[in-house]
Structure formats: C-alpha cells, structure tokens
Legacy VTK file of the C-alpha trace (Angstrom):
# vtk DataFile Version 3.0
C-alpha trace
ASCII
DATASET POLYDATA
POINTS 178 float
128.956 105.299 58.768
127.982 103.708 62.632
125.068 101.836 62.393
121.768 103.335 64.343
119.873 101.127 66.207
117.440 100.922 69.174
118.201 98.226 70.398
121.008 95.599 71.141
119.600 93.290 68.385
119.116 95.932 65.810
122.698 97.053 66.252
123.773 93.727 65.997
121.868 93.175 62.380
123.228 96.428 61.280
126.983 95.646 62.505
126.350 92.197 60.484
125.008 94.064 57.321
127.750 96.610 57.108
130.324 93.774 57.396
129.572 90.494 57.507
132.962 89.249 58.834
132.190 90.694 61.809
129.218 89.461 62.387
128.472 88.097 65.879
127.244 84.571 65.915
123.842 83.691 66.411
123.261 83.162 69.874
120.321 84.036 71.577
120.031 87.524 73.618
118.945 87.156 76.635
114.821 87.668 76.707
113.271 90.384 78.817
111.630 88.235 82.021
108.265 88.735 82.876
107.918 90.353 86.495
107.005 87.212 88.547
105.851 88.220 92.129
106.224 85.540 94.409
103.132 85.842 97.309
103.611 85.219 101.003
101.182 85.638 103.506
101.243 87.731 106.332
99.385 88.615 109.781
98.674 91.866 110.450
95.708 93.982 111.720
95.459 97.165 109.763
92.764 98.486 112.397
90.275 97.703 115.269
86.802 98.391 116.229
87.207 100.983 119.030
84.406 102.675 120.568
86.242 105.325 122.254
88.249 106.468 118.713
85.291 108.277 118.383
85.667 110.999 121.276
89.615 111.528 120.641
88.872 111.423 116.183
87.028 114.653 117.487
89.248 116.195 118.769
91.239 116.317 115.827
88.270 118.855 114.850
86.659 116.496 112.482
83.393 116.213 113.816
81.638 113.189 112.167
78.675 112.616 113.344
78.933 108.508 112.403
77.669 105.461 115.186
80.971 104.444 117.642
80.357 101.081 116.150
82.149 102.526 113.189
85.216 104.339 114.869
88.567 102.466 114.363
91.997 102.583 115.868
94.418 102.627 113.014
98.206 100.773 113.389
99.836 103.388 111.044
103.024 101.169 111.492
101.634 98.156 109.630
102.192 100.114 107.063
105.478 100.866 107.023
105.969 96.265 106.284
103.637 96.559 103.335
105.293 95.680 100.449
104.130 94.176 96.701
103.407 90.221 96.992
102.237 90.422 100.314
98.871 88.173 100.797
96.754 89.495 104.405
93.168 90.086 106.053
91.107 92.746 106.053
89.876 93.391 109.148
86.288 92.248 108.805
83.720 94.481 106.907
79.769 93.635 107.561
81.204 90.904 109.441
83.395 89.469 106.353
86.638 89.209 106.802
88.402 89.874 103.219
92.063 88.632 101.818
93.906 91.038 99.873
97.326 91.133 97.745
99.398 94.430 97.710
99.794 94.675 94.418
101.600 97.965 93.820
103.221 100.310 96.509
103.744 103.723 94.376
105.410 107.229 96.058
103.219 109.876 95.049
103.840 113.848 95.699
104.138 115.630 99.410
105.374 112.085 100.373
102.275 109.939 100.182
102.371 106.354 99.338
99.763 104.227 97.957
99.041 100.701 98.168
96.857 99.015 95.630
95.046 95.788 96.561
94.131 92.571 94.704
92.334 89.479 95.435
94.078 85.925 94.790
92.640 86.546 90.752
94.282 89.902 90.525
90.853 91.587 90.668
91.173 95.545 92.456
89.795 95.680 95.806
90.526 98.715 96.841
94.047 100.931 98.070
95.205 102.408 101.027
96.971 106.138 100.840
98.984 107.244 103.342
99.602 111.562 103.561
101.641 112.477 106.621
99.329 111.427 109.535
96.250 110.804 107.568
95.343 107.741 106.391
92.788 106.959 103.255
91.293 103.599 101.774
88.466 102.314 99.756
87.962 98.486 99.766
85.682 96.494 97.414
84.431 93.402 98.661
81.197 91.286 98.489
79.418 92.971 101.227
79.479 96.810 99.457
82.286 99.766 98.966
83.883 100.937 102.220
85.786 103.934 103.676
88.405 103.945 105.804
89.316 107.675 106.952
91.981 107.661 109.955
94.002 110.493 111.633
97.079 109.910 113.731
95.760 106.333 114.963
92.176 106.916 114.820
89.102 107.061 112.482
85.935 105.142 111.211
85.305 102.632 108.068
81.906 103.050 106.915
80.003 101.687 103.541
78.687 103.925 101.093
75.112 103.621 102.572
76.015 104.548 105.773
78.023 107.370 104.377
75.219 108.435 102.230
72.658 108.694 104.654
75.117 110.581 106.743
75.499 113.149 104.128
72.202 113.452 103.437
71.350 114.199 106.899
74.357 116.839 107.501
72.722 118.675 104.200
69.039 118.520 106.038
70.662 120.231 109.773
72.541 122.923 107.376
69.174 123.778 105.726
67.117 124.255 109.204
66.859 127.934 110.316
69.362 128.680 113.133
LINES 1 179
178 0 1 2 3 4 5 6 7 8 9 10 11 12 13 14 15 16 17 18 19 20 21 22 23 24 25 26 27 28 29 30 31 32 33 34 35 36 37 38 39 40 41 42 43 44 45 46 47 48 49 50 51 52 53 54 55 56 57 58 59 60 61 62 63 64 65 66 67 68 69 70 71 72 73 74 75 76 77 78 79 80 81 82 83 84 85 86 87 88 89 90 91 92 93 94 95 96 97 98 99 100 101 102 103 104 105 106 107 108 109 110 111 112 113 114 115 116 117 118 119 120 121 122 123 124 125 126 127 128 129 130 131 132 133 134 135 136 137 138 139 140 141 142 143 144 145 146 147 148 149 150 151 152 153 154 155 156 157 158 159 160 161 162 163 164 165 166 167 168 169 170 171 172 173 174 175 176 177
C-alpha cells in the first residue's frame, strides 16, 4: 500500500512508518520563504496640470463640465515601468505631494491591469487601472479621496467634493425645463 500524503513531509513520515529502514534522515526541509520585496525608488510623473487637456478631453465626447485647473495630461507610458516594490510621487494633490509603493500589479479581464498603492507602512492609498486607452485611479491621502479619470493622454483628478458638487449641479441643469 503507497503511502498518501499532501505534502513532502507527510510522505516522508508515512515512508518512515511503513518501513523504518528506509527512513530518510532527519534533516530539515527546506522552509517556505516569506515574499520579501525589496523597495527602490523611482522618478516618474504619472501626470501634469494642463489647462488645455480640457478642450481636446472633450473631444473624446466626454463633456465634463470640471474647472481647467483640474484637467491633466496623462504619461500612459509610465505605466508600462510600474512594477511591485517600486517607491514614487504622486503628483501633488491640494498642493501635497504624496509617496506611494506599488504594491501589487494584477492582470484583470479585457486586458486591464491594476496597480495597488501603499504608503512606506503598507497602508492602501489608492490604485491605478489601466483598460485599453482609459486610465482610472483613486488615491487616499491626507488632503481627501481623489479621482483620476484619463483618456488617451488626457483627463482631470478631482476630490470627492469637487466631484460632488459637480454632480449635484449636472442633476439640477437635467431637471430645468428645456
């Protein structure tokens, strides 16, 4: 009768059991190692403040009706050099600039990728998703949530206030009479 075992130590006690002549001696198996990421820094700029972003995010026929202060031009190709272990900036939120660990890159379905973020205690502050030419992030840092939303190289970051009271005032225009 073969011995069934899950693993290499079980089969070993069973082997040992069924005859101890052959019994392997006692050395130590190898011990699963713990995942150690090793951090290095890096200098990037995920996005800048652009003004004009604004006019061409429009004509991508999503009409958001947000301040230019918050439109963005996006460097899709950062992305691309993101990897887990990697320590960079946010660009600066409400004026605070923000430094973030990639924690996990994960595939998902229809070929998007998403990157979670840490900070230096392993806290989440946010993830960026990438889905063909659209870009998605939320980021969680001392000055409020924020939103990034950016298409083919452009798009805004705004906090949930600002994105509140932009909602809020899209649902007032819809109820006016035409």
């Amino acid at each position: 009768m073969a011995p069934r075992s899950d693993t290499i130590e079980a089969y070993l006690r069973d082997v040992e059991a069924m005859n101890p002549e052959l019994a392997v001696p006692s050395s130590p198996l190898p011990q699963e190692k713990e995942e150690v990421v090793v951090l290095y820094d890096l200098d990037l700029t995920l996005w800048r403040a652009s003004a004009a972003a604004k006019s061409v995010f429009a004509n991508y026929a999503l009409n958001v009706q947000l301040d230019e202060s918050h439109f963005v031009e996006f460097d899709e190709s950062t992305l691309d050099i993101l990897e887990p272990g990697q320590r960079f900036s946010l660009p600066p939120l409400n004026g605070l600039s923000q430094s973030v660990i990639v924690k996990t890159q994960e595939s998902l379905r229809q070929d998007a990728i998403n990157w979670d973020l840490v900070d230096d205690r392993g806290v989440s502050v946010g993830s960026i998703t990438r889905i063909g030419d659209a870009v998605e992030g939320i980021f969680f840092v001392s000055a409020g949530t924020y939103h990034l939303r950016a298409v083919n190289g452009v798009g805004w970051v705004a906090d949930d206030a600002t994105l509140t009271a932009f909602l809020e005032n899209e649902a007032k225009a819809s109820e006016l009479p035409q």
